[in-house]
Structures are given as C-alpha cells and as structure tokens.
C-alpha atoms as a printed R data frame, in Angstrom:
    type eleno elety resid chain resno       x       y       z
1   ATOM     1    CA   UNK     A     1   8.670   9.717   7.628
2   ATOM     2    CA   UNK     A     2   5.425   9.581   8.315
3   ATOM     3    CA   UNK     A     3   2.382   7.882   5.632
4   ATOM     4    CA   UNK     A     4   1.098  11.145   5.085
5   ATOM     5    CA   UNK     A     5   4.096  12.557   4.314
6   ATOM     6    CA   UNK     A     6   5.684  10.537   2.172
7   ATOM     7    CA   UNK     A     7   5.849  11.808  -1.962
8   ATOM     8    CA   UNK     A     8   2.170  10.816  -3.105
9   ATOM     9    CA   UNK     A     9   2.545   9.049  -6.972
10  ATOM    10    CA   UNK     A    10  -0.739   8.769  -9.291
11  ATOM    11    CA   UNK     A    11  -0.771   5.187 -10.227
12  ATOM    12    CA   UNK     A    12  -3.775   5.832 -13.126
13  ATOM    13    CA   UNK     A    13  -4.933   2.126 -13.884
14  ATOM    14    CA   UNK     A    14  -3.719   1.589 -10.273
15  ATOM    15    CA   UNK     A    15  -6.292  -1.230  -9.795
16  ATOM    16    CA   UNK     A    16  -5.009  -3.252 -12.967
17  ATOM    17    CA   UNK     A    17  -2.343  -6.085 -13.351
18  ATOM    18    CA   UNK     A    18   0.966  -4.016 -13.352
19  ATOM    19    CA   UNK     A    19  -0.583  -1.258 -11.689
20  ATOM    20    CA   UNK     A    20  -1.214  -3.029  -8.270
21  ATOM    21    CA   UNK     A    21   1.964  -4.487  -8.266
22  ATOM    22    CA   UNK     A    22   3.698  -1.325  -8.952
23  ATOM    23    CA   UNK     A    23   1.677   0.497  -6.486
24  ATOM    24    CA   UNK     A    24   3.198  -1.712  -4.448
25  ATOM    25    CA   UNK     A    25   7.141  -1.295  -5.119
26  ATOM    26    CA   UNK     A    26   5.909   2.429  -4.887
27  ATOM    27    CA   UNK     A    27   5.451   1.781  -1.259
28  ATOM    28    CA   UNK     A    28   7.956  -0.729  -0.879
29  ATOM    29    CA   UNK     A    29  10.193   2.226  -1.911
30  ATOM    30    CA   UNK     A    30   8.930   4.756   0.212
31  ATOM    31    CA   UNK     A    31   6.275   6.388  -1.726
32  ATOM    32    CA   UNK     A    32   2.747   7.118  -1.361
33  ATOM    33    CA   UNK     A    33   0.780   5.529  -4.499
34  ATOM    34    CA   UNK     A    34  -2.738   7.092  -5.025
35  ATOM    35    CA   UNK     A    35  -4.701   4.983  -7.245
36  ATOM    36    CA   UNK     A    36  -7.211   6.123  -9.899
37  ATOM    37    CA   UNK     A    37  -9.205   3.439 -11.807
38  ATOM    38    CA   UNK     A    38 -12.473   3.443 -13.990
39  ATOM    39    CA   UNK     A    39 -12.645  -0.369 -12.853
40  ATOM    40    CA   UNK     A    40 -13.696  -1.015 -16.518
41  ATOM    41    CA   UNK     A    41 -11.179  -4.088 -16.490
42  ATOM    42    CA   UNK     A    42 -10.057  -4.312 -13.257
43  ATOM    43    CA   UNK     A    43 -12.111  -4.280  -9.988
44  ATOM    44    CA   UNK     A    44 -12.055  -3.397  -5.885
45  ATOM    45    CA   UNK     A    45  -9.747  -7.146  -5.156
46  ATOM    46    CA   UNK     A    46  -7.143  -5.891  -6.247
47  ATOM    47    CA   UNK     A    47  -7.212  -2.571  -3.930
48  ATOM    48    CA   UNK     A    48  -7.682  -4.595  -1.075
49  ATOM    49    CA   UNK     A    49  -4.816  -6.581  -2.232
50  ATOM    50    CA   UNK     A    50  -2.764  -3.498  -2.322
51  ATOM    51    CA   UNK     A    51  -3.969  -2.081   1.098
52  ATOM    52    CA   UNK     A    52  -2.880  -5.753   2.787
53  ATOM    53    CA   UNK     A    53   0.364  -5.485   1.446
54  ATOM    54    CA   UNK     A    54   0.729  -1.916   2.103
55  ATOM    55    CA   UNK     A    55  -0.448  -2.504   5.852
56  ATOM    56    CA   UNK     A    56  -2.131   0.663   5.721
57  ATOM    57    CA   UNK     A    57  -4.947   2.369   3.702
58  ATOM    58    CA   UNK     A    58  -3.906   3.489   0.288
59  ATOM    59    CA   UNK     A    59  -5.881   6.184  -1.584
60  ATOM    60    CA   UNK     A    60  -8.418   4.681  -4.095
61  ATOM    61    CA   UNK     A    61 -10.430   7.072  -6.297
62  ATOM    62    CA   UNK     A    62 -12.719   5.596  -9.100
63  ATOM    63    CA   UNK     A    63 -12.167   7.798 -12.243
64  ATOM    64    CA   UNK     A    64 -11.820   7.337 -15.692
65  ATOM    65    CA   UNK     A    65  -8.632   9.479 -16.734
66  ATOM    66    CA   UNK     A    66 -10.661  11.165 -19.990
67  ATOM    67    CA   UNK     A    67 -12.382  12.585 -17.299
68  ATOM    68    CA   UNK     A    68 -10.878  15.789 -16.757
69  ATOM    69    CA   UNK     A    69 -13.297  17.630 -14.258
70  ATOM    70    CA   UNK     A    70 -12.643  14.935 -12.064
71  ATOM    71    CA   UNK     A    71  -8.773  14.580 -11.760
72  ATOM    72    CA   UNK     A    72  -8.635  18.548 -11.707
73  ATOM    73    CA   UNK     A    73 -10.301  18.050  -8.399
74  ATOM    74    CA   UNK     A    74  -8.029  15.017  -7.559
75  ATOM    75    CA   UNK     A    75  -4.795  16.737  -8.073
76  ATOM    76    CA   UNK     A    76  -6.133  20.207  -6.031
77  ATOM    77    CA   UNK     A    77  -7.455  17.903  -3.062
78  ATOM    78    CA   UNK     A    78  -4.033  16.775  -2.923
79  ATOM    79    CA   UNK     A    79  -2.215  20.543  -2.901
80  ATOM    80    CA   UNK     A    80  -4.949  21.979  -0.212
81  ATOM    81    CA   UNK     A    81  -3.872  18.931   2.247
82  ATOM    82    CA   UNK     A    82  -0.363  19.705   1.702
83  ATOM    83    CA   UNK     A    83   1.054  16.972  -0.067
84  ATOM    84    CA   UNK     A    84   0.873  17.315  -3.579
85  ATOM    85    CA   UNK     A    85   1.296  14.751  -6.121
86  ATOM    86    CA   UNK     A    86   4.913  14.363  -7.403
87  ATOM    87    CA   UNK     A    87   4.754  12.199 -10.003
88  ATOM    88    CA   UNK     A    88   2.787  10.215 -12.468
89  ATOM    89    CA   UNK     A    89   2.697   6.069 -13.227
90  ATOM    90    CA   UNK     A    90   0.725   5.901 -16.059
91  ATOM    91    CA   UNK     A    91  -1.047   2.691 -16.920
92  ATOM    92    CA   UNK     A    92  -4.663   3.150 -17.614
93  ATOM    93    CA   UNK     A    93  -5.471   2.059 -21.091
94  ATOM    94    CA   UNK     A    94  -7.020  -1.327 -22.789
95  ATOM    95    CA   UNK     A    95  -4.521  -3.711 -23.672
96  ATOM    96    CA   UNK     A    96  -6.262  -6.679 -25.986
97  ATOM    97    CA   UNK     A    97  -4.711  -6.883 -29.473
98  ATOM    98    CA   UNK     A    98  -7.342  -8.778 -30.177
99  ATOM    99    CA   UNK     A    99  -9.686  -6.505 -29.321
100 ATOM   100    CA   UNK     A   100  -8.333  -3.730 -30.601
101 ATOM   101    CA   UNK     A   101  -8.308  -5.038 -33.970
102 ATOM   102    CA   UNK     A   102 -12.397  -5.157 -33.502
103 ATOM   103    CA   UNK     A   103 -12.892  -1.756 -32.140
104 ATOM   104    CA   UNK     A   104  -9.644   0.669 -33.370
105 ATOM   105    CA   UNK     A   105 -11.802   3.741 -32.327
106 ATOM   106    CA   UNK     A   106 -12.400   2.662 -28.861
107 ATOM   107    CA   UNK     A   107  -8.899   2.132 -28.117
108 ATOM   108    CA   UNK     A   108  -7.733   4.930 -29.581
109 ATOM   109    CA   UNK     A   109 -10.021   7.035 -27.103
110 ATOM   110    CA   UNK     A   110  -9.464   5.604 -24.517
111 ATOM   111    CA   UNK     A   111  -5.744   5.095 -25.111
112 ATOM   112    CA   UNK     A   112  -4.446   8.224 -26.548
113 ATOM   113    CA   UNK     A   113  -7.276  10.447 -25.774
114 ATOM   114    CA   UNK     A   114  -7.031   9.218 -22.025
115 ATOM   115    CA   UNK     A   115  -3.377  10.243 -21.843
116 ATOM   116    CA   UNK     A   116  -4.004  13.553 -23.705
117 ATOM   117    CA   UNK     A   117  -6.370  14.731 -21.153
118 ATOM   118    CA   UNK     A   118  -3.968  13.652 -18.109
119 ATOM   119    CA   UNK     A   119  -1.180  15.511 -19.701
120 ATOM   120    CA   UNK     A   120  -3.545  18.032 -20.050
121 ATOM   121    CA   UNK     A   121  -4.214  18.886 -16.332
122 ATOM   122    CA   UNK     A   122  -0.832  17.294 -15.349
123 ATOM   123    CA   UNK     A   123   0.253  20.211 -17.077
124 ATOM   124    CA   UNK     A   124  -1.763  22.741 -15.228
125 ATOM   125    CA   UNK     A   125  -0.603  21.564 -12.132
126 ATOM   126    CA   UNK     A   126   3.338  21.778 -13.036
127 ATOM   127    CA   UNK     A   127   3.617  18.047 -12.643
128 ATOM   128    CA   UNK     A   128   6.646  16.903 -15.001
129 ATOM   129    CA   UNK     A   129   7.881  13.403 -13.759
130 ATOM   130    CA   UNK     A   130   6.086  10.914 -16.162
131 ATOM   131    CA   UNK     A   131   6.780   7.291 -16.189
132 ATOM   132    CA   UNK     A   132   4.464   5.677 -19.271
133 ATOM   133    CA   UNK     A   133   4.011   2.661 -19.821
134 ATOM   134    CA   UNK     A   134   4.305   1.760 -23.076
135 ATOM   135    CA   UNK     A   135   5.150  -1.552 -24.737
136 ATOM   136    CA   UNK     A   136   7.364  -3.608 -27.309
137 ATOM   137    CA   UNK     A   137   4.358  -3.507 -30.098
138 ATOM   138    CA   UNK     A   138   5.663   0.126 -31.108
139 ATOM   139    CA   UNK     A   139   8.816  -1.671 -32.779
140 ATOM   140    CA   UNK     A   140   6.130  -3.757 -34.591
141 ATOM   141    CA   UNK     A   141   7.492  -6.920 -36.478
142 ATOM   142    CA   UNK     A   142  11.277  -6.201 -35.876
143 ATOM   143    CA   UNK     A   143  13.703  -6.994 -38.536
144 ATOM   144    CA   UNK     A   144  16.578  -7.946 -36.369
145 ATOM   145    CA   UNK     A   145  15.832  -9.388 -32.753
146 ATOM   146    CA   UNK     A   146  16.751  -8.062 -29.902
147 ATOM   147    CA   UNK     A   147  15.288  -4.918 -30.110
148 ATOM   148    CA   UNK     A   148  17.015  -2.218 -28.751
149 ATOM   149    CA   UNK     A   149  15.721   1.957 -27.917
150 ATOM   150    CA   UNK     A   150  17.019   2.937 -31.567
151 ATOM   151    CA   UNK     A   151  15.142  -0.028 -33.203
152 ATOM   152    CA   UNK     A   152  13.496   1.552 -36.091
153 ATOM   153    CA   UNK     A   153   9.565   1.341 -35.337
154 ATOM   154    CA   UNK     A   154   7.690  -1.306 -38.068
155 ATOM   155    CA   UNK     A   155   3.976  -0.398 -39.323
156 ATOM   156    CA   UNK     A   156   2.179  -1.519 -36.109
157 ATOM   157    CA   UNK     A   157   0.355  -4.888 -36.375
158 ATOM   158    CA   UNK     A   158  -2.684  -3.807 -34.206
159 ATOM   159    CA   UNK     A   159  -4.496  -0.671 -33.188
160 ATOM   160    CA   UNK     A   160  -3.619  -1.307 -29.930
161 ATOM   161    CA   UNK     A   161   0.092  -1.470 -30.749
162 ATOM   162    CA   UNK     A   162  -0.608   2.026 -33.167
163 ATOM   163    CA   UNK     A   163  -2.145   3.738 -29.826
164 ATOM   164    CA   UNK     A   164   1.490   3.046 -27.913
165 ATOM   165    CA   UNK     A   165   3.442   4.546 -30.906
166 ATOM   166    CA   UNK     A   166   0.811   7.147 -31.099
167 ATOM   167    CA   UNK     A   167   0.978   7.883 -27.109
168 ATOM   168    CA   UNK     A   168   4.808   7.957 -27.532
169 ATOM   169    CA   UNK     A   169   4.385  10.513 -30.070
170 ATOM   170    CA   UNK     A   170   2.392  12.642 -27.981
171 ATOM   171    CA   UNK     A   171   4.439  12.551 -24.626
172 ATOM   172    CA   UNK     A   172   7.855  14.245 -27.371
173 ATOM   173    CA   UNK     A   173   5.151  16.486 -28.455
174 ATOM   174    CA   UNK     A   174   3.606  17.418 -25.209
175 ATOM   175    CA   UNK     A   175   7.400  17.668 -23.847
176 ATOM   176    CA   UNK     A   176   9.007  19.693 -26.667
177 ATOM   177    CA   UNK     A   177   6.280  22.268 -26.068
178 ATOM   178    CA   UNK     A   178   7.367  22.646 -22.191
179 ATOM   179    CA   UNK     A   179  10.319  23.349 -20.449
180 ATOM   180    CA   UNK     A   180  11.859  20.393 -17.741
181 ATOM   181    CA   UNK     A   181   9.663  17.491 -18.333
182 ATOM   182    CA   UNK     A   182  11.067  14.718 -17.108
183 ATOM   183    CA   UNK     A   183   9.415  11.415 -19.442
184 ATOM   184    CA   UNK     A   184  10.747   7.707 -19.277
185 ATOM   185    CA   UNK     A   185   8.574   5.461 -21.964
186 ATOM   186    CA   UNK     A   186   8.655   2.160 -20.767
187 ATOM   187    CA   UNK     A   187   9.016  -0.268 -23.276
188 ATOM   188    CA   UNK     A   188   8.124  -3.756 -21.431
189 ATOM   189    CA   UNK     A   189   7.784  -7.028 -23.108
190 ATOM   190    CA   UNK     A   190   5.678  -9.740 -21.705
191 ATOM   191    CA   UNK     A   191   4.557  -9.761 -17.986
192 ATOM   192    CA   UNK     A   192   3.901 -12.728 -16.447
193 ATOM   193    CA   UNK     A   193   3.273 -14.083 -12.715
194 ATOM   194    CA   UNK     A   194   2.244 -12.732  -9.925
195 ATOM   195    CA   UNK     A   195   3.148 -11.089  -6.379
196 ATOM   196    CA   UNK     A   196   4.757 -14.509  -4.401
197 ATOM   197    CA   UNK     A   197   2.355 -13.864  -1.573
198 ATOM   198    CA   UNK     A   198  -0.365 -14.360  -4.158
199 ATOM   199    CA   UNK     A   199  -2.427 -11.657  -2.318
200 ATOM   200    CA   UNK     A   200  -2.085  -9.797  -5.869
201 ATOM   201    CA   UNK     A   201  -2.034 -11.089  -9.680
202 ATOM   202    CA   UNK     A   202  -3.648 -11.236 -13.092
203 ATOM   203    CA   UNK     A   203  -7.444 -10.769 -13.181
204 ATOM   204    CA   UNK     A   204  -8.580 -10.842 -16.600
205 ATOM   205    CA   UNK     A   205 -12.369 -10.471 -17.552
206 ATOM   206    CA   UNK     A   206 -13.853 -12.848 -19.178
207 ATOM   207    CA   UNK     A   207 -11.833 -15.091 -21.374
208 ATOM   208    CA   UNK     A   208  -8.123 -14.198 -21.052
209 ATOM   209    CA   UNK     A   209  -6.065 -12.493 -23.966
210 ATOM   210    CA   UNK     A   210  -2.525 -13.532 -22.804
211 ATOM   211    CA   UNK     A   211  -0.901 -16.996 -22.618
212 ATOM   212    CA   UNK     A   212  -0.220 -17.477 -19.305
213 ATOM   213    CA   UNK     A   213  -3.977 -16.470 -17.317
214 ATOM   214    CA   UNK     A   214  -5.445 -18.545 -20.293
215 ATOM   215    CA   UNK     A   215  -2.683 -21.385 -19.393
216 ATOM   216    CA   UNK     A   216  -2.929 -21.522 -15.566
217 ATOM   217    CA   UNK     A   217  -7.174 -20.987 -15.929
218 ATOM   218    CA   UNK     A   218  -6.827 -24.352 -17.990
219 ATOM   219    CA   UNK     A   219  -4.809 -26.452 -15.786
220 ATOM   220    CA   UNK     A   220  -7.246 -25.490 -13.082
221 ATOM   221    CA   UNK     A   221 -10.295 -26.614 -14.856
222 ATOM   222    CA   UNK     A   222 -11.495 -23.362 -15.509
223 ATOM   223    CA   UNK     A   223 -10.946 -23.340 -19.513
224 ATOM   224    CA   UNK     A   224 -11.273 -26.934 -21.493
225 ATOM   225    CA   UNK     A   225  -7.601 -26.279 -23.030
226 ATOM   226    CA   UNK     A   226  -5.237 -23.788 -23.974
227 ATOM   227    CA   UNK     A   227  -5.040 -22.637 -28.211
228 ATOM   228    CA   UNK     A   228  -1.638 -22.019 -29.153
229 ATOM   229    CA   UNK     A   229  -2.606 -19.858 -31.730
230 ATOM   230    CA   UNK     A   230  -0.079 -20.792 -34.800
231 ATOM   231    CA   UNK     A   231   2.491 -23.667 -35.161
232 ATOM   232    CA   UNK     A   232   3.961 -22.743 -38.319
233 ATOM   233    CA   UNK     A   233   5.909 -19.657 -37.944
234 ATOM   234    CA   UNK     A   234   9.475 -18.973 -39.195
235 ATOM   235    CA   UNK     A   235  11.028 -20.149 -35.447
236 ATOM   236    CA   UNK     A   236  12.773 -23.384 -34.272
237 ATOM   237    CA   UNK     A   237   8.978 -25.155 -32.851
238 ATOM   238    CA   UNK     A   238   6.782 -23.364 -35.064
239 ATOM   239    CA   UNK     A   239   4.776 -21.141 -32.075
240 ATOM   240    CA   UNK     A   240   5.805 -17.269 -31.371
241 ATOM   241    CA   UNK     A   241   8.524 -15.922 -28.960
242 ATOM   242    CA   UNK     A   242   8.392 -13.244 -26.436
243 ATOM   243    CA   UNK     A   243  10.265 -12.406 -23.893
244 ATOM   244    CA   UNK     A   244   8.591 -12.989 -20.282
245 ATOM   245    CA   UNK     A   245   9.546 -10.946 -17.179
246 ATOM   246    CA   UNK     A   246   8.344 -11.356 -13.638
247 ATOM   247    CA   UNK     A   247   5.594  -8.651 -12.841
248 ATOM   248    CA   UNK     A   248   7.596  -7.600  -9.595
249 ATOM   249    CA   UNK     A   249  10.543  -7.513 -12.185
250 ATOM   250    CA   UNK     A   250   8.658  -5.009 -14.031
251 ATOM   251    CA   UNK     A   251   7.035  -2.793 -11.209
252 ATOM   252    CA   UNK     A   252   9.931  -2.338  -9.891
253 ATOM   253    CA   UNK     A   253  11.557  -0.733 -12.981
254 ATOM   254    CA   UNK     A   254   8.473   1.658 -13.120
255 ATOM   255    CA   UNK     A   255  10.148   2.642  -9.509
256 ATOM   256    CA   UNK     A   256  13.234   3.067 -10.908
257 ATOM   257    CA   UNK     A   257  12.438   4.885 -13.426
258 ATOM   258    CA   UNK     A   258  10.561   7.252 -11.699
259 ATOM   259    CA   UNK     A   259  13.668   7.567  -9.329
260 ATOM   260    CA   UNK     A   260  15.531   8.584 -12.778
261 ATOM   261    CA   UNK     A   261  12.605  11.452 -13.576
262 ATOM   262    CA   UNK     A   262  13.073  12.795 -10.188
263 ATOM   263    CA   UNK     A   263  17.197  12.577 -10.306
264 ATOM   264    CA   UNK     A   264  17.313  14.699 -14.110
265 ATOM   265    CA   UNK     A   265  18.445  18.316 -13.593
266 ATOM   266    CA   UNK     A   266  18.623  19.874 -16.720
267 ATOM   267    CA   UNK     A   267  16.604  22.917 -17.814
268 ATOM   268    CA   UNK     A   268  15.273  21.152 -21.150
269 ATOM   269    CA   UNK     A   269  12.269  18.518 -21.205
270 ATOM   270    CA   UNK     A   270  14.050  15.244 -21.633
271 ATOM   271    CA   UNK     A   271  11.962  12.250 -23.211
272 ATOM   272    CA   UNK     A   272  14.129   8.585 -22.876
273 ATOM   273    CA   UNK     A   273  12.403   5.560 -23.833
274 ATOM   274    CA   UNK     A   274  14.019   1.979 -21.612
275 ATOM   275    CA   UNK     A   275  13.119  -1.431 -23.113
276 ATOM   276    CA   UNK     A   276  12.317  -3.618 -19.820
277 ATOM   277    CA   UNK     A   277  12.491  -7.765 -20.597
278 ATOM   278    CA   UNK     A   278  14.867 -10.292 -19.668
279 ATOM   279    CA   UNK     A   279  17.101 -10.351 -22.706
280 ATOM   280    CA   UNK     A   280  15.812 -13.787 -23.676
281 ATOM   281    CA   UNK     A   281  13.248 -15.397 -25.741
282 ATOM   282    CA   UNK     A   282  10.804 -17.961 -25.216
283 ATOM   283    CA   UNK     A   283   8.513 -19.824 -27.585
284 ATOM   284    CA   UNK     A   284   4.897 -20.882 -26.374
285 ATOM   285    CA   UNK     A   285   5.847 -24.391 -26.531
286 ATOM   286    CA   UNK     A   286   8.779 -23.492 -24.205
287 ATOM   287    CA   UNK     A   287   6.530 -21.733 -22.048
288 ATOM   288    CA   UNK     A   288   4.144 -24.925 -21.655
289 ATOM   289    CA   UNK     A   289   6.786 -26.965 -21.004
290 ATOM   290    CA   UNK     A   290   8.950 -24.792 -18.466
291 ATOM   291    CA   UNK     A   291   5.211 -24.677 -16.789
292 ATOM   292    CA   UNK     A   292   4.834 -28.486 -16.697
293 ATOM   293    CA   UNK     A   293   8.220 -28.956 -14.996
294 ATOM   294    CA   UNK     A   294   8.334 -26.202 -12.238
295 ATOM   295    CA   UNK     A   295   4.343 -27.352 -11.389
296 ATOM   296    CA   UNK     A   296   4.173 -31.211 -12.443
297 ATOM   297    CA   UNK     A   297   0.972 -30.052 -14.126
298 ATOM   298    CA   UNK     A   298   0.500 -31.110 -17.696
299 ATOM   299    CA   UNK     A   299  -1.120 -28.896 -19.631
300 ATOM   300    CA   UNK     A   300  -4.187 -29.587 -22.103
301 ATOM   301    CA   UNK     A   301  -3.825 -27.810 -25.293
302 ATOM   302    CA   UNK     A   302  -3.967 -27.669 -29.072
303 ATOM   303    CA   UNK     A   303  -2.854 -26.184 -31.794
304 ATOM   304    CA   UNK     A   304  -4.919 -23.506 -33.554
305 ATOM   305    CA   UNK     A   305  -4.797 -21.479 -36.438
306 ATOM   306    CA   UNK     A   306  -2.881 -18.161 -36.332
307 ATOM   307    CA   UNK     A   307  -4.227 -14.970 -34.589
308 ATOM   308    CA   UNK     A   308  -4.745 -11.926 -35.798
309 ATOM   309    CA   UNK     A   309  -2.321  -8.847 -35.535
310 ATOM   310    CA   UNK     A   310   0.726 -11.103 -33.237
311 ATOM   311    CA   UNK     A   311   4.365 -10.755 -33.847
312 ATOM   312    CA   UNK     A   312   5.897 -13.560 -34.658
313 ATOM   313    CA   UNK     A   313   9.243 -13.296 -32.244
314 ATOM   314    CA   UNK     A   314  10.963 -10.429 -30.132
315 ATOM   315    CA   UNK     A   315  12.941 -10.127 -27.466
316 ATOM   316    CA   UNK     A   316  14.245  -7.079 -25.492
317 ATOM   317    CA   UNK     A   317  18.203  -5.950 -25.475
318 ATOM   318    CA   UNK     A   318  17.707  -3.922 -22.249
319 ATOM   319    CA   UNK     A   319  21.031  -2.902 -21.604
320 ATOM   320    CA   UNK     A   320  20.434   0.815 -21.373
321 ATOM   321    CA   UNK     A   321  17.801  -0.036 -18.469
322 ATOM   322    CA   UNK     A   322  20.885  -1.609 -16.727
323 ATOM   323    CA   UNK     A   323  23.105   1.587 -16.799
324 ATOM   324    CA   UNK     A   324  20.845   4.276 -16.676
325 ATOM   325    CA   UNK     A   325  18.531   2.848 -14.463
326 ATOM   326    CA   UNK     A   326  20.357   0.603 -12.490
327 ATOM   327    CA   UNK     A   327  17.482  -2.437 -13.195
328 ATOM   328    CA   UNK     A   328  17.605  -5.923 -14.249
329 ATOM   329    CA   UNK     A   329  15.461  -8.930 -14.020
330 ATOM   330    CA   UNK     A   330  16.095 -10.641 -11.124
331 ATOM   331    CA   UNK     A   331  13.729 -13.555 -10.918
332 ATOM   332    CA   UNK     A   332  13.531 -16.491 -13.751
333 ATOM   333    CA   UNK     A   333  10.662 -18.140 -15.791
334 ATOM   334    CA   UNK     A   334  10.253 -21.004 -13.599
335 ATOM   335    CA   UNK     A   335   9.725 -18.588 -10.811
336 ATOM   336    CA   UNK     A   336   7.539 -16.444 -12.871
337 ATOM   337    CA   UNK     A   337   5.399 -19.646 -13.817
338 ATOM   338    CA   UNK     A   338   5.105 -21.060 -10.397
339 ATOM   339    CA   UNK     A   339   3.540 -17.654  -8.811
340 ATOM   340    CA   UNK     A   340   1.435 -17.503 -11.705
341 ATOM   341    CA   UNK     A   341   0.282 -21.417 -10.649
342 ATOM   342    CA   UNK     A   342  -0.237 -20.128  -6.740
343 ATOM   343    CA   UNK     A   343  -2.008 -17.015  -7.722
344 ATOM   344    CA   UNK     A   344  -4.330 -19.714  -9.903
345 ATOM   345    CA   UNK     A   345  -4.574 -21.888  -7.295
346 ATOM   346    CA   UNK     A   346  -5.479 -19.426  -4.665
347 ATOM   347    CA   UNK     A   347  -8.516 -17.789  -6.849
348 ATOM   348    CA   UNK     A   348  -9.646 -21.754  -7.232
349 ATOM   349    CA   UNK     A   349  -9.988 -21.524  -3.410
350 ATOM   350    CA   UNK     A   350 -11.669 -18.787  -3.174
C-alpha cells in the first residue's frame, strides 16, 4: 500500500514523549500518523526523530487542539485529498502534578477544554475511533493495590489527576449522546525509557517532573542530585511505588487499542477503559538501584521531604488489556533503564 494511502491517525500531542513513540508503532503498524502539536512542551527534535524512523516525511502541523478553526481545516484538507482521517490518538494535554497543583485553571483548559473542542469537530466530521490517553491518577490513592478497570475512583490528589477523571467523564458523555463511538481510555501507569535507537525519548523543559529524566539528567552531570521526595511512607523502604513500563511497551498498546476501536461492530457507542502497566511495583529506591546495576552508574541523591499531591503506591492489574487487546509488556526495567541511560547519553553528545 502505498504512504499516501495508508489510514491517516491524528496523533494530537504527536511531538511529545508518548506521542512520538506512538506515532511511531502507528507506522510500524501500517498507519499514517499526522501529528498536531502546540510545541508548548515539546519541540521540532522530536519530529525529525519521527520522520528518521519513519524513513519518510510524516505530516507535522503546529496547532493547539482548543483551537478549533484550525483543526476544522486540518480534518477537511485531509477529506479533499482523499484520505481522510480514521482515527484519533489523543495525547495533548500538560502532565506536571506539580504544576497542576499551582495553576488548577490552566490545566483544566487546556486539559478538558482541549479535548472538548476536538470532540467537538471530531464529531462534525463522523470520526468515532478514539483512543485517550488517560492515566492511573483517576483511581486516586487506591485502597487495595493492584488496581483494576472497576477500581472505585478516590478524590483525586491533584488537578491534573481531576482533569483525567474529568476527561473520562466527558468522552461517556460525549459517547452516550452519539450513536457507534468507538472509545478505549487508556489507563497507563508510569512510562519510562526511551526508543532503543535513542533517535527518540523524554524531553522535558526545564527541570524534570518525573523520576527517571531527573535521574539519568543527574548521573550525567546535568542536575547536582536526584530528591527522592519522601522516605517515610507506609511501604517496605519508605519511598513511593509505581509501576514502570517501557514507552514502546506503551505506544504500542495505543496501536492496539486503536486496532480494537476499528474491530467493534455494534450499533451503540461503546466506552472501555484498559489499565496498561506491567503488573508490578517498584519503589524509588528500587528504581535507583535497578539503574545502578544495569548502567554501573551510581547515582547522587538525597532524601527530601514529601511532595505535594503523589500517591503513595499503585500498581496496574492489566489483565483485561491482555484478553481484549491482545497486549502485554514485553520489555523489563533494566531494559527500560538502560535506553533511558543511552537516550541521556546521546543528548550529552549532542
């Protein structure tokens, strides 16, 4: 089949951390992804990225998806060429918790009131296969660990976590109101790594919110140390669990799940929400040290006080992504570590 021919996807965030990487199992899996970014935490190197491991020119529009005029005019572009867009990867939104707890109102518009005006002209143009991505902070602080799909959902301990439970809400609502919408909420844990060509991986701005950029970035020199932030939580070192999954891991469930949208025949909207992690926990201590034997890298850090609006421990039970969407982690934490330690290593270089 030729490029221009193949199904064209909207990857919206398409320039961000699991964006790129999913644009890339898109292609990988025979689709065309078309990428729409505002660039507001993400920039052009990852595009490029995307284009070398595509081998071929992939579609790169710079729009910010509250912008309606502007993806009206996407979307029709696509129809008058003769390829419409199919489907929908839906990633763009601000991810900090600690930023969110600093500025609530920004992040809910740009996180619900960007995916209310995508479903908004998605809905004009009869486009009904919507793979969100959404995230373990709707459960909030679980009661029992692991979490499954019927997990009751907690108070959430951010705004950014309350703009996922809120955006969840919205995609039931927006589907009970139409007829065959096909919606998979994908609830991922923690992403970690990067593509093993390191051509692709985490670019955070400024100083990094998540563990592992802030980890790598201080082994290289680039931060004095890493803060584990809290020592004396209720778990068996004192420091938090998650549960870490490969990037690839992850983009290529958004594939599959997508496959799933496409694959549902039923005349009714149907809305199914897939926890995505690797069934296993990991404290940050564990994390440090897993790092320090796969690299031989020792890793300078202290302990810190606790931060602001974190879970203390969960972990995913993602069976149901195993038999509905025939998806499992396939690659460990060592291996997610040591990509995350050559994507490091090759922004030192460069």
């Amino acid at each position: 089949m030729s490029q221009d021919k193949k199904p064209h996807v909207l990857v919206t965030g398409g320039a961000g951390y699991v964006g790129s990487h999913s644009a890339v199992a898109l292609q990988n899996a025979g689709y065309t992804p078309v990428l729409v970014d505002n660039l507001q935490n993400s920039n052009m190197q990852a595009v490029r990225g995307i284009q070398k491991l595509c081998s071929q020119e992939v579609p790169f529009h710079t729009i910010d998806v509250r912008d309606a005029t502007r993806l009206h005019a996407l979307f029709q572009d696509f129809i008058e060429a003769g390829n419409p867009i199919r489907g929908i990867l839906h990633f763009a939104a601000q991810k900090s918790v600690g930023e969110s707890v600093n500025h609530p109102a920004m992040y809910a518009s740009n996180n619900v009131g960007g995916l209310g005006t995508l479903l908004h002209v998605a809905r004009e143009f009869e486009i009904r296969h919507i793979v969100f991505s959404s995230s373990c902070t709707v459960y909030g602080e679980p009661v029992h660990v692991p979490v499954d799909e019927g997990t009751p959902f907690q108070e959430a301990e951010s705004p950014y976590g309350w703009t996922k439970q809120a955006s969840e809400r919205v995609l039931r609502d927006h589907a009970a109101a139409q007829n065959q919408e096909r919606i998979a909420l994908l609830r991922y844990f923690n992403p970690i790594g990067a593509h093993p060509s390191a051509i692709i991986g985490e670019l955070p701005r400024g100083v990094p919110n998540n563990l592992v950029p802030f980890l790598t970035q201080a082994v290289a020199g680039v931060r004095d140390r890493l803060t584990v932030f809290g020592g004396d939580y209720p778990t068996p070192d004192g420091t938090c669990i998650r549960d870490y999954l490969h990037v690839m891991d992850l983009a290529e469930a958004h594939v599959a799940a997508l496959q799933w949208c496409f694959a549902q025949k039923t005349a009714s909207s149907v809305v199914r929400p897939f926890n995505l992690g690797t069934g296993k926990g990991a404290s940050v201590l564990e994390v440090i040290k897993a790092f320090e034997h796969v690299t031989g890298e020792a890793v300078p850090y202290v302990m810190g006080e606790r931060r602001s609006g974190d879970v203390v421990s969960i972990w995913a039970n993602a069976s149901r992504a195993r038999e509905e969407l025939g998806w499992t982690t396939k690659r460990s934490l060592e291996t997610s570590l040591a990509d995350a330690w050559k994507w490091q290593q090759t922004l030192k270089r460069e």
